[in-house]
C-alpha positions in Angstrom: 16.0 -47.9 -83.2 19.7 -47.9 -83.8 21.9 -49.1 -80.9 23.7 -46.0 -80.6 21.0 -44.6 -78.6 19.2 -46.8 -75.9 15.5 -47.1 -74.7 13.8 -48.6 -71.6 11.0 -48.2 -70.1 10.7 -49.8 -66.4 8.4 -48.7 -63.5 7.2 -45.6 -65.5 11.1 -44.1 -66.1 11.9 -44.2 -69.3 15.9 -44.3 -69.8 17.4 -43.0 -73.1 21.5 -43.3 -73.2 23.4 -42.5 -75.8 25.7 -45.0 -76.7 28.6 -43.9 -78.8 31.1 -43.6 -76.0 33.9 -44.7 -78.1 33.4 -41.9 -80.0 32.3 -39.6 -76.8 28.8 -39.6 -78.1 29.3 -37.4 -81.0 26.1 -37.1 -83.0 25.9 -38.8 -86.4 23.0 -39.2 -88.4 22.1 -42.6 -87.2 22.2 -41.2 -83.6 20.6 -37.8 -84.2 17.4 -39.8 -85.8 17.4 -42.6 -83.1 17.3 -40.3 -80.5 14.9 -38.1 -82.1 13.0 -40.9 -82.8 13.1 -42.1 -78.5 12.5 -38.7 -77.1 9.2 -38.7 -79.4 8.7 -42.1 -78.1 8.9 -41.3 -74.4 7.0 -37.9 -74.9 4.2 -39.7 -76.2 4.0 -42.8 -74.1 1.3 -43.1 -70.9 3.1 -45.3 -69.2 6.3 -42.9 -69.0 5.8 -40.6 -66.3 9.2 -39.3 -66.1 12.3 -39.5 -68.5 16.0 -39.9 -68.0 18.4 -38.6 -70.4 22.4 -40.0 -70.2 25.2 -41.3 -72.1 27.7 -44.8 -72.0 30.8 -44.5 -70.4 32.6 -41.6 -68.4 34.5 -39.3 -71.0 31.3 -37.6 -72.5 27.8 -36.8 -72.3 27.7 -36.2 -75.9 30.2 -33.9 -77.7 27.7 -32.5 -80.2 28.1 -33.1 -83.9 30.2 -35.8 -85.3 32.4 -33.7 -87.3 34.5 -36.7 -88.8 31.0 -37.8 -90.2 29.9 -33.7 -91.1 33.4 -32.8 -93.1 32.1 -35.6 -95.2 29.0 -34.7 -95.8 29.7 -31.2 -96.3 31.9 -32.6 -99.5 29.4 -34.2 -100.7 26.9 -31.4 -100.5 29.8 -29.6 -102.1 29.9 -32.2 -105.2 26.1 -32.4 -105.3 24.8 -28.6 -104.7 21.9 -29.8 -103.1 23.0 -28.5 -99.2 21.6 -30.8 -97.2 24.2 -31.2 -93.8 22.6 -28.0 -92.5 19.2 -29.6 -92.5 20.2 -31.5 -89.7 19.1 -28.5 -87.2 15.5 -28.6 -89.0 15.2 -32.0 -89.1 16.8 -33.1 -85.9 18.1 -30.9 -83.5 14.8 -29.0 -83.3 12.5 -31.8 -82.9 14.8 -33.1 -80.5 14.5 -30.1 -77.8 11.3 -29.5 -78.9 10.2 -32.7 -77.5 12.6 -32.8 -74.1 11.7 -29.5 -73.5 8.1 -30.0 -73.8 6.7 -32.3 -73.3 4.5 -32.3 -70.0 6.8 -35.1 -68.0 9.9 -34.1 -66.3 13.3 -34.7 -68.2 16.7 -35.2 -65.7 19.7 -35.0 -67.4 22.6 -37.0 -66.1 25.7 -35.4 -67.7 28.4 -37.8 -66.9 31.5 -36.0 -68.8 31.4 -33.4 -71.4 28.6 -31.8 -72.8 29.7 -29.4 -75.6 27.5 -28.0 -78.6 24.5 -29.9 -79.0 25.0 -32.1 -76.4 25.2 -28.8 -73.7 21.9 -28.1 -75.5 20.2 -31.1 -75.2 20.9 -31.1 -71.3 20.0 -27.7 -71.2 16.5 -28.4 -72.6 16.2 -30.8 -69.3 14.4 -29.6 -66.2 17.2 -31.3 -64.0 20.8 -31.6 -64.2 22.7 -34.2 -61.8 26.4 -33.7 -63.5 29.7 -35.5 -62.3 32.2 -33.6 -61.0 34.1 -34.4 -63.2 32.3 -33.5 -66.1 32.3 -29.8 -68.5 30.6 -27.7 -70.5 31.3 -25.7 -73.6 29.1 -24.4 -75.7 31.8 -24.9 -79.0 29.3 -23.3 -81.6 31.8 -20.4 -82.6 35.0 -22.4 -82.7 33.9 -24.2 -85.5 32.7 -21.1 -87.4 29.1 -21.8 -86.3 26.1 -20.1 -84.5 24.4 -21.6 -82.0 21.6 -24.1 -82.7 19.8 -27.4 -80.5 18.1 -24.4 -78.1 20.6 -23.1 -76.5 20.5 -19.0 -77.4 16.7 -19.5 -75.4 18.3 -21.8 -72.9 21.2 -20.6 -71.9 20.3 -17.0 -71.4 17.3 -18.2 -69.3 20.0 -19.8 -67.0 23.0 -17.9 -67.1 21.6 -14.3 -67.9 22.0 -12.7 -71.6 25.2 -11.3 -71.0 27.1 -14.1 -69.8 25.3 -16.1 -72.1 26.8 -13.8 -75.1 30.5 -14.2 -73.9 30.3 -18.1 -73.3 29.0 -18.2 -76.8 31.5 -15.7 -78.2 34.0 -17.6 -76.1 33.8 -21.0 -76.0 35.9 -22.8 -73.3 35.3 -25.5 -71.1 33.2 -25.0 -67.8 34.3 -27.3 -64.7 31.0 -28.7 -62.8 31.8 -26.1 -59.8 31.5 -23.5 -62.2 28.4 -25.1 -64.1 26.8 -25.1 -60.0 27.4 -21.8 -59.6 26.1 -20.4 -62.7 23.0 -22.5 -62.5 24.0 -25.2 -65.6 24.0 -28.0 -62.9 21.5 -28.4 -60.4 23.4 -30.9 -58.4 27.0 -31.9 -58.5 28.0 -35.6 -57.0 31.2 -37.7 -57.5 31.1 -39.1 -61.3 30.9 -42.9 -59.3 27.7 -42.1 -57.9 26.2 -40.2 -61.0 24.5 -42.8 -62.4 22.8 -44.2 -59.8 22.1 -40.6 -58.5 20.5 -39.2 -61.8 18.4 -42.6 -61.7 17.5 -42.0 -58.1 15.8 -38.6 -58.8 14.5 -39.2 -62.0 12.5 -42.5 -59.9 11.5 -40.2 -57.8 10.1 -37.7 -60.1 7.8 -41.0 -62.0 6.3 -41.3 -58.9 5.7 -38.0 -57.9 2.0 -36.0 -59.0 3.1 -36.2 -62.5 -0.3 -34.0 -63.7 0.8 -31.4 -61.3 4.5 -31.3 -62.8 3.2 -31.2 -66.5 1.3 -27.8 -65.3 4.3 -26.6 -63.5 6.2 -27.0 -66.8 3.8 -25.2 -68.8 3.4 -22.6 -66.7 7.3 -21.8 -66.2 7.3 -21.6 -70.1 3.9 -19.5 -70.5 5.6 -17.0 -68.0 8.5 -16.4 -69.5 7.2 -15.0 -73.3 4.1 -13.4 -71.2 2.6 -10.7 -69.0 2.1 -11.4 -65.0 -1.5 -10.7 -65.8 -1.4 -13.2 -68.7 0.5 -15.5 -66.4 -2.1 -15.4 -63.8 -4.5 -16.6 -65.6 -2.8 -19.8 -66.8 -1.8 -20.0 -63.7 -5.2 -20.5 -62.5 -6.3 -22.5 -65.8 -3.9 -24.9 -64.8 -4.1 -24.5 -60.9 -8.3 -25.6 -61.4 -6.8 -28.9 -63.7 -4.5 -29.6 -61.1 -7.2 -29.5 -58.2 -9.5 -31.6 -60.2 -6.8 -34.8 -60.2 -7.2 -37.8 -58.8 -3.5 -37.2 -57.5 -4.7 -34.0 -55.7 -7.5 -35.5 -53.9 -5.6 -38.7 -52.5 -2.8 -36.5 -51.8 -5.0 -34.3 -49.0 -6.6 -37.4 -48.0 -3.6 -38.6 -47.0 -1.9 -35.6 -45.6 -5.3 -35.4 -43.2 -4.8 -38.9 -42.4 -0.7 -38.3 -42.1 -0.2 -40.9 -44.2 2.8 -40.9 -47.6 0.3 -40.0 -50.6 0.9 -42.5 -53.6 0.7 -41.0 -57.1 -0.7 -42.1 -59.7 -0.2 -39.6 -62.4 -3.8 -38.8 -63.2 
């Protein structure tokens, strides 16, 4: 794995920071693959029960493509015919949200600076933002004569509404944190000092937490929103008996009879 993104796995939280920050994180091919290649990785591993996403230093989060890198190779695709810079969304992006987004362990996001394009997108596709306060969003797509891609026309609308989804698309400009609270982009806003160790604190807290009950909870937020409520209560109940039949489940009634702190153990 390339040393622009890192990976560790400790106490069932697995950290994944990308590690560009000279260049705010922008996304070059390198980095797109290596963090493809590490959310994969933490998706698939037992012994991550929970997953936190950041970035090196205190300027970015990730600033979305590497356009210094992208104006090259769209010369070369130029030169060549062959078109390949665009398959970067296909071959990257995608699998990239596809597996924050679903895979059935919760993702925090700790957005330390800006977020813009792909990088907004890639926190978006989270389930929890902690976000410095002094850290943005912008969603940058249209300003460089591009639609949006990394998730975030399903995202953002889910979040912000369709309609303010539209104009922040149409219009991209930056979003403070306070705004980002407000609108439901952040979920928490602390002093950018304390990020780190904040985003860290909650994603712990999440690996120890009845991980089987948060996978259903993830599948069931996203079965309910492309389905009925008659569809959705069914799941809910497919997933409700799984649940119930956890070890997790059991140990954690015992020990609410007994008033005693349950311990999880993610099965």
């Amino acid at each position: 794995m390339a040393d622009t993104v890192l990976y560790e796995v400790a106490d069932g939280l697995a950290t994944i920071t990308l590690n560009r920050p000279d260049a705010m994180n922008a996304l070059d091919v390198a980095t797109k693959v290596a963090l493809r290649d590490a959310v994969r990785a933490a998706a698939d591993d037992d012994a991550v029960r929970a997953v936190l996403l950041t970035a090196a230093g205190d300027r970015a989060f990730c600033v979305g493509q590497d356009l210094k890198e992208h104006v090259g190779l769209l010369a070369s695709d130029r030169e060549s015919g062959e078109g390949r810079t665009m398959t970067t969304v296909r071959e990257h992006y995608n699998p990239i949200v596809e597996a924050i987004a679903g895979m059935p362990k919760p993702v925090v996001a700790g957005v330390n600076g800006v977020a813009a394009g792909a990088g907004f997108g890639f926190a978006l596709a989270a389930d929890h933002r902690v976000v410095a306060d002094t850290a943005s969003f912008n969603t940058s797509f249209a300003g460089v004569g591009l639609t949006a891609d990394s998730g975030i026309s399903w995202t953002l609308p889910r979040v912000v509404g369709p309609g303010r989804a539209t104009d922040l698309l149409l219009f991209p400009r930056g979003i403070t944190a306070a705004e980002a609270l407000g609108l439901g982009i952040a979920d928490r806003v602390v002093p950018a000092a304390e990020l780190r160790a904040e985003a860290e604190r909650t994603a712990r807290k999440l690996a120890a937490g009845p991980t089987v009950a948060y996978a259903a909870i993830k599948e069931a937020v996203s079965f309910g929103l492309s389905h009925s409520l008659a569809q959705t209560l069914e799941k809910e109940d497919e997933l409700q008996t799984r649940a119930g039949a956890s070890e997790d489940h059991t140990a954690a009634v015992r020990a609410f009879v007994n008033k005693e702190k349950p311990v999880f153990r993610g099965r």
